[in-house]
matplotlib code that plots the C-alpha trace (Angstrom):
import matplotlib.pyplot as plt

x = [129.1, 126.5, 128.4, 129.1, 125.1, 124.8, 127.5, 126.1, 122.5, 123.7, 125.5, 122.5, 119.9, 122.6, 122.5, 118.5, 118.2, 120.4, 117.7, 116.3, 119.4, 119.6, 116.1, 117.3, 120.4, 118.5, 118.8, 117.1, 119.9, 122.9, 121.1, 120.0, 123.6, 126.0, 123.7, 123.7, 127.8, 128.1, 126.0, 126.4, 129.4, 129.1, 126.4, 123.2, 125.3, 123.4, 120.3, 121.6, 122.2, 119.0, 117.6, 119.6, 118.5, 114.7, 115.1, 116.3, 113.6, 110.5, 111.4, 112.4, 108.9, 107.5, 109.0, 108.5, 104.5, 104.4, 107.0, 104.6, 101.2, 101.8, 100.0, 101.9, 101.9, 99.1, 97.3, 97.6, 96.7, 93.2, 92.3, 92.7, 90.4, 88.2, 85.4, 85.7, 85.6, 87.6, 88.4, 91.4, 93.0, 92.0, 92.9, 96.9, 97.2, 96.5, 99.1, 101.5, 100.4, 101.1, 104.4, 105.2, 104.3, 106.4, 109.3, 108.6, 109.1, 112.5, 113.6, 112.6, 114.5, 117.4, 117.7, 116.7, 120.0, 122.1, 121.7, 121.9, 125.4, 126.2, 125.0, 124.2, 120.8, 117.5, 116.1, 112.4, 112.8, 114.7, 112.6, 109.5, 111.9, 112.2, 108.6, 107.6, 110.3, 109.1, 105.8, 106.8, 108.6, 106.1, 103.4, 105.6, 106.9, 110.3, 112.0, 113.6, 116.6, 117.2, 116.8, 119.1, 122.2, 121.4, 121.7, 124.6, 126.2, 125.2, 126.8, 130.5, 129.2, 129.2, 132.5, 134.0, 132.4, 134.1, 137.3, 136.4, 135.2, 138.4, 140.5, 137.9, 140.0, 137.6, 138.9, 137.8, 136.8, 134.6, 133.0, 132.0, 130.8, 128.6, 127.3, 126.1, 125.3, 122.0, 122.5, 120.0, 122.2, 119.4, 117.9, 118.5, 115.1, 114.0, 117.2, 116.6, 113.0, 114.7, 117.4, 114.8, 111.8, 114.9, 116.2, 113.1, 111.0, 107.2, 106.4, 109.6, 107.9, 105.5, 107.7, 110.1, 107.3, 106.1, 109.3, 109.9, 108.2, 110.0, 112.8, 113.6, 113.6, 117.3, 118.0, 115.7, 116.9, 120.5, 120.0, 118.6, 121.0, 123.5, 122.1, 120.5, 124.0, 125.8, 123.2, 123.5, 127.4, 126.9, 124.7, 127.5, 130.2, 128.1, 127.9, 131.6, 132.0, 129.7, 132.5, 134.2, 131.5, 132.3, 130.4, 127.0, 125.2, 124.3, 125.2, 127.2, 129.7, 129.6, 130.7, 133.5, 134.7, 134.7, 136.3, 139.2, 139.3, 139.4, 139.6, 137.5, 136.4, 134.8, 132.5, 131.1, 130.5, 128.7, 126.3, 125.6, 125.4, 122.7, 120.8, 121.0, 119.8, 116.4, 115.8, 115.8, 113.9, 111.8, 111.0, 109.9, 108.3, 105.2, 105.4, 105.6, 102.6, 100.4, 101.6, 100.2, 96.7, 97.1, 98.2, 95.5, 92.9, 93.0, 93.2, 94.6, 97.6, 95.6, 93.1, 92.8, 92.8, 96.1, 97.8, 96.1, 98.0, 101.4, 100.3, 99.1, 102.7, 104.4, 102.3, 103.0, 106.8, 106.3, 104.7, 107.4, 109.8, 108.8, 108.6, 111.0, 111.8, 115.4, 115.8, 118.0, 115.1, 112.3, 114.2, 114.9, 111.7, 110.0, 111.7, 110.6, 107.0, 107.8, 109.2, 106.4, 103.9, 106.3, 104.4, 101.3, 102.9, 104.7, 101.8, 99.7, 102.9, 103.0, 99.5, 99.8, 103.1, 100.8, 97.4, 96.8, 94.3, 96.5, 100.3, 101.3, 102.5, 106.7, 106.4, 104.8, 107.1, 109.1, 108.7, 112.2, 111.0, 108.0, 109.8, 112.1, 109.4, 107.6, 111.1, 111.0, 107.4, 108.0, 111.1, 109.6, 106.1, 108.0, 110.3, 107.7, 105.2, 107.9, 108.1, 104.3, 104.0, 106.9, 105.0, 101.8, 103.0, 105.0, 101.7, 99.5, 102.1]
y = [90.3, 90.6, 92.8, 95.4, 95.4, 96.2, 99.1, 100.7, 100.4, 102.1, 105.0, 105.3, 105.9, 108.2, 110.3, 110.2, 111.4, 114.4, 116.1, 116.5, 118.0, 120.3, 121.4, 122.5, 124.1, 127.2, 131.1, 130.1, 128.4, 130.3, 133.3, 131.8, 130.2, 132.4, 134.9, 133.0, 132.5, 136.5, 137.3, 134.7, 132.6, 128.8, 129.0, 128.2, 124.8, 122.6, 123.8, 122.5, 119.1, 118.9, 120.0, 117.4, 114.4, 115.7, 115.8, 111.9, 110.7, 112.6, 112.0, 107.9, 107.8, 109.8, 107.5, 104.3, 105.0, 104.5, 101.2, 100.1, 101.0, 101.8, 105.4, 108.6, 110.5, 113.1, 109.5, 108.2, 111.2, 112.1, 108.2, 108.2, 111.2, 110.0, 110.5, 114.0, 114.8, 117.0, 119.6, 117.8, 117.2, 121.2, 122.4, 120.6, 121.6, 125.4, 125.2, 123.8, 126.1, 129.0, 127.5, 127.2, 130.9, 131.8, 129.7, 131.6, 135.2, 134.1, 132.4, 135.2, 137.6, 135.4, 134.7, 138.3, 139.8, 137.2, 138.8, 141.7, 141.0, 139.7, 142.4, 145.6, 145.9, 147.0, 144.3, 145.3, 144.4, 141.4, 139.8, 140.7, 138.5, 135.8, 135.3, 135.6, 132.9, 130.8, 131.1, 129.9, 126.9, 125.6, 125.9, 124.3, 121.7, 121.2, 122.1, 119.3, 119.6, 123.2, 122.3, 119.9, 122.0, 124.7, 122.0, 121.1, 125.0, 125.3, 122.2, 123.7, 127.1, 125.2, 123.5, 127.2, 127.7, 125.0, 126.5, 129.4, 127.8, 126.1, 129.3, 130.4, 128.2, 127.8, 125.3, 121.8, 120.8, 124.0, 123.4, 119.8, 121.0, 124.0, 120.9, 119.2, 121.1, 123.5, 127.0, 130.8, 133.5, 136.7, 137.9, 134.5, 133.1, 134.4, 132.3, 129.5, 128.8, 130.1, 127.3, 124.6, 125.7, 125.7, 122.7, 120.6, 121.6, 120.6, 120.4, 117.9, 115.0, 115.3, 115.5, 112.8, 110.5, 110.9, 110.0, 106.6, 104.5, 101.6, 101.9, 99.1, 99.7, 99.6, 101.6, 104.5, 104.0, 104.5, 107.7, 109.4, 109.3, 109.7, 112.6, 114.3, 114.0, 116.0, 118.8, 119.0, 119.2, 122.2, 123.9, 123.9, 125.1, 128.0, 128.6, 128.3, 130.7, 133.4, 133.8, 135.8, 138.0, 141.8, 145.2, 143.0, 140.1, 141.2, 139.4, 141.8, 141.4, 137.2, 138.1, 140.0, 137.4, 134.8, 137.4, 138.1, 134.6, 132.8, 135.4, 137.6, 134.1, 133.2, 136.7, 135.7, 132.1, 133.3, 135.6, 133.1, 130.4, 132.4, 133.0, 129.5, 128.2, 131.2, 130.4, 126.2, 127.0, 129.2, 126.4, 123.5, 125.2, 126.1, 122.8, 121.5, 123.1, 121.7, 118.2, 118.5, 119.6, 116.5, 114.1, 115.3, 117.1, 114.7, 117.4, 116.4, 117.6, 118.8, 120.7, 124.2, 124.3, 122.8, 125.3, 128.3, 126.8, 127.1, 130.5, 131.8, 130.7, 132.4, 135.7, 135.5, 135.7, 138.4, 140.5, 140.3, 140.4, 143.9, 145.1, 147.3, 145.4, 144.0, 140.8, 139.1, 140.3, 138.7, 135.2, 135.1, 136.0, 132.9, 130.4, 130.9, 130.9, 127.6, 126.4, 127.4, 125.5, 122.3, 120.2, 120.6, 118.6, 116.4, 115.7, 114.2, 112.4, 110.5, 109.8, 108.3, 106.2, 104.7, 103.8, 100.2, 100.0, 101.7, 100.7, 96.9, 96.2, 96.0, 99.0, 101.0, 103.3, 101.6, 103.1, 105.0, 106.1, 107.4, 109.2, 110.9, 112.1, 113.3, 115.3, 116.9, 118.2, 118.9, 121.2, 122.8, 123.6, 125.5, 127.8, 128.4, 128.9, 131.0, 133.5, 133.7, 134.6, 137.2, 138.2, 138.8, 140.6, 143.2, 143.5, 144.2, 146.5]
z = [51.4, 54.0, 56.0, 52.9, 52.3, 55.8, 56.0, 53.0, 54.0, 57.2, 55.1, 53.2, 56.1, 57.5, 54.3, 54.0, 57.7, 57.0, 55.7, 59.3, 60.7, 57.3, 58.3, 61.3, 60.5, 59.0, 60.2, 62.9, 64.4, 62.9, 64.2, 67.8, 68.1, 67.6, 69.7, 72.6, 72.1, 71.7, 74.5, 77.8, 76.6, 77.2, 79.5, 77.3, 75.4, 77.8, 76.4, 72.6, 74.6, 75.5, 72.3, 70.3, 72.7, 72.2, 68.6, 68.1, 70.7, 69.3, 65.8, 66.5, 67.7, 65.2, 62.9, 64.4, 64.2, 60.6, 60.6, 62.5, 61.1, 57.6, 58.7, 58.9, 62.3, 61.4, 59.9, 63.3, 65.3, 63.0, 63.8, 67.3, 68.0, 65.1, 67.8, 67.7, 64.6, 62.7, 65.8, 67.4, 63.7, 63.1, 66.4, 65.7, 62.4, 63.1, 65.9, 62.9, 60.3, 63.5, 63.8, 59.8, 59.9, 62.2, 60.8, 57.1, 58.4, 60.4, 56.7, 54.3, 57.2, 57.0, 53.0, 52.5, 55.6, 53.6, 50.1, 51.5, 53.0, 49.3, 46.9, 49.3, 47.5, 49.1, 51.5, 50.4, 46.3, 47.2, 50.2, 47.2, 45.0, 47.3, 47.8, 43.9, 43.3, 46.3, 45.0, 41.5, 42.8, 45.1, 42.4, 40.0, 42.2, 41.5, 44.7, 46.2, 44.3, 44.8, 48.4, 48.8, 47.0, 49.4, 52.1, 50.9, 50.8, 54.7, 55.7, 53.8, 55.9, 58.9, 58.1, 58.0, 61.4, 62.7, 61.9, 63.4, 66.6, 67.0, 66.7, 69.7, 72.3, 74.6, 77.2, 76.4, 80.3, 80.4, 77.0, 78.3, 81.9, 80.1, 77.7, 81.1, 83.4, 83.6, 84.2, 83.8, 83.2, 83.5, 80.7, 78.6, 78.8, 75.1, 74.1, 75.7, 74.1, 70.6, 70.8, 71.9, 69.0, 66.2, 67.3, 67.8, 64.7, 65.3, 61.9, 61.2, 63.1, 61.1, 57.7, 59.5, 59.8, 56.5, 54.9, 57.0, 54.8, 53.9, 56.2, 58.9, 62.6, 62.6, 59.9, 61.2, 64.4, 63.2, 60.8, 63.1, 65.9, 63.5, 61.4, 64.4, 66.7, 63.9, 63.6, 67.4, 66.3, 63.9, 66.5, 68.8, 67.0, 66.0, 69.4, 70.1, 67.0, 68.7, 71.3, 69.2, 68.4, 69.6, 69.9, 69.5, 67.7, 64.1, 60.6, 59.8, 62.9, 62.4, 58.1, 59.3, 62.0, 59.2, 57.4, 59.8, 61.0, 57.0, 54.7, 53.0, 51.4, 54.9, 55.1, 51.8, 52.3, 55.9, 53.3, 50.9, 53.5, 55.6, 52.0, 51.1, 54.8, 54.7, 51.1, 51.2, 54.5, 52.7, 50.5, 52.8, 55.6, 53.5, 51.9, 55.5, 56.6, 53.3, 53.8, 57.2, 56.3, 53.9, 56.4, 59.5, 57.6, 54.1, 51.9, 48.6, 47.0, 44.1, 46.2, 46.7, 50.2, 50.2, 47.9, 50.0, 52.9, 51.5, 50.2, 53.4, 54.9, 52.1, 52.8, 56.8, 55.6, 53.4, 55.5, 58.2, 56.0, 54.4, 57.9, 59.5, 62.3, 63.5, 61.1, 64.5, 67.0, 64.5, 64.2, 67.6, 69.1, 65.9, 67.1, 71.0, 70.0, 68.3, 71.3, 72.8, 70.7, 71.0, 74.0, 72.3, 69.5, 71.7, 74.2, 70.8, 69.8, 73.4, 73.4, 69.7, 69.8, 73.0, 71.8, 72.7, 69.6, 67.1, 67.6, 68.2, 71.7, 69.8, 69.1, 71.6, 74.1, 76.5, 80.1, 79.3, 76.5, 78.2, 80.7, 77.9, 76.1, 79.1, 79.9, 76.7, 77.2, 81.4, 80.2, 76.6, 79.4, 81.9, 79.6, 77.4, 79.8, 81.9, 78.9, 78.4, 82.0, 81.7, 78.6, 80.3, 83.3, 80.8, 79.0, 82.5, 83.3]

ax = plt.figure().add_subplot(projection="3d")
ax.plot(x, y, z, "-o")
ax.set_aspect("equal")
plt.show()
């Protein structure tokens, strides 16, 4: 008996953590994915290693904040620099709100390309239709079911793309080395922080935290890996997939390899599968960015301010999304700057999951967990700060 409580317990955290792994899974990662298969082969899977391991150690200490302390992360953080106010509270939740932004214009883009690939219509009147319905749910507040059936439609999606990815071939001993082993190809550093900012989402610490309470150490502990291990699983085979990718990366060239590869079926459930991903995204990345200001500013749900902040997101979207730029350039380039902004999230995350006064000594960081979390940020600082460099020099130039 004790043992069939403790197997479905387990199942249970499994399922609850898959919502981390389904916010990851969005046209970010479809997009960045089977991009960096179409254009440099196997070489950039040890980055999604990485990324995967980051993940489950930021979020396990995200997480194991509020077991311990009741408080949520953004909780913890706005009572360790109680001394200064509200700047260090503001200062984080503007580089979330940045990142949110970003995030919106990449999942408008993507719901917008996929309906697109669907119906053929013009991508202005239906990104304007994606916000005004966005808007409506948000204010109404009735999203979380919608959400999770879209989840649901980009987990079959990536089920077709793993289908696909087998018929790629690629040889199992060179797949494993490319997972291990570190490697630059030129031109791939754009990539790189694209596959590491929609991977490790800043604002989902923050949203993973929130949702921890009443779970046990062990069962966190256990969804997590779990959950996070097979988004790290979908990101790869999309990766595999993008081998087969010819004349060029764009939506329309990964429809018509599902296409060819499953049937015309496949091509359609790519479109509606890339909709589903933007327009679920579409839906918590706003919300993301309000429950922050709740959590590290203490603005209430019923405030204002706090529906201004998933408005503002909305609007960011909107505005890149009625743009003429390159849908694939735009998601690309949104993710990087999120990868970017990741140590700064990750640097207030170590200092919190450490505070003597705040976290009991049980739960605290272990020196390996230290040292992981210290990779993360030592990695996520030199590619990001690599491209802002690069970025700097083309602009001097």
């Amino acid at each position: 008996m004790q043992k069939s409580l403790s197997l479905r317990s387990g199942l249970g955290s499994i399922l609850f953590w898959s919502v981390i792994s389904a916010a990851f899974i969005g046209p970010g990662s479809v997009t960045a994915c089977t991009m960096a298969g179409a254009q440099y082969g196997l070489s950039l899977l040890w980055v999604l290693t990485f990324a995967t391991l980051g993940t489950v150690w930021l979020q396990e200490a995200a997480s194991r904040i509020t077991i311990a302390t009741g408080r949520d992360l953004g909780q913890t953080i706005a009572l360790a620099n109680q001394k200064t106010g509200k700047t260090i509270p503001a200062l984080l939740f503007f580089a979330i709100l940045l990142g949110c932004a970003a995030y919106q214009a990449g999942n408008i883009l993507g719901a917008v390309s996929g309906l697109v690939l669907l119906t053929g219509w013009s991508a202005r009147w239906l990104t304007l239709a994606v916000g005004l319905v966005c808007v409506l749910l948000l204010a109404m507040g009735s999203t979380r079911w919608i959400a999770n059936f879209l989840g649901i439609i980009v987990f079959v999606m990536g089920g077709a793309f793993v289908y696909v990815a087998v018929g790629a071939s690629p040889p199992a001993l060179e797949v494993a080395k490319a997972l291990l082993v570190p490697s630059y190809p030129a031109g791939s550093l754009l990539l790189i922080n694209s596959l590491i900012g929609t991977t490790i989402v800043p604002y989902n610490l923050f949203f993973g935290s929130g949702i921890t309470q009443g779970q046990t150490l062990s069962e966190m502990r256990l969804g997590i890996w779990i959950a996070v291990l097979l988004g790290g699983l979908i990101s790869v085979v999309l990766l595999i997939a993008g081998l087969l990718v010819t004349g060029g990366f764009s939506f329309m060239n990964m429809a018509a390899v599902l296409s060819e590869r499953v049937g015309a079926w496949g091509g359609l459930l790519f479109a509606f599968g890339l909709f589903a991903a933007g327009f679920a995204s579409s839906l918590t990345a706003p919300l993301a960015a309000a429950v922050t200001a709740q959590s590290l500013l203490g603005w209430p749900v019923s405030s204002w301010k706090y529906r201004i902040v998933w408005l503002l997101v909305i609007a960011v979207g909107l505005a890149f999304g009625l743009s003429d730029y390159n849908p694939v350039t735009i998601i690309v380039v949104v993710q990087a700057v999120n990868g970017i902004l990741l140590p700064v999230v990750t640097v207030f995350l170590f200092l919190a999951v450490n505070n003597k006064k705040l976290i009991p000594e049980t739960f605290r960081n272990s020196v390996l967990q230290n040292l992981a979390m210290l990779f993360v940020v030592a990695v996520s600082l030199l590619f990001g700060g690599w491209n802002v460099w690069l970025a700097i020099q083309n602009l001097v130039k």
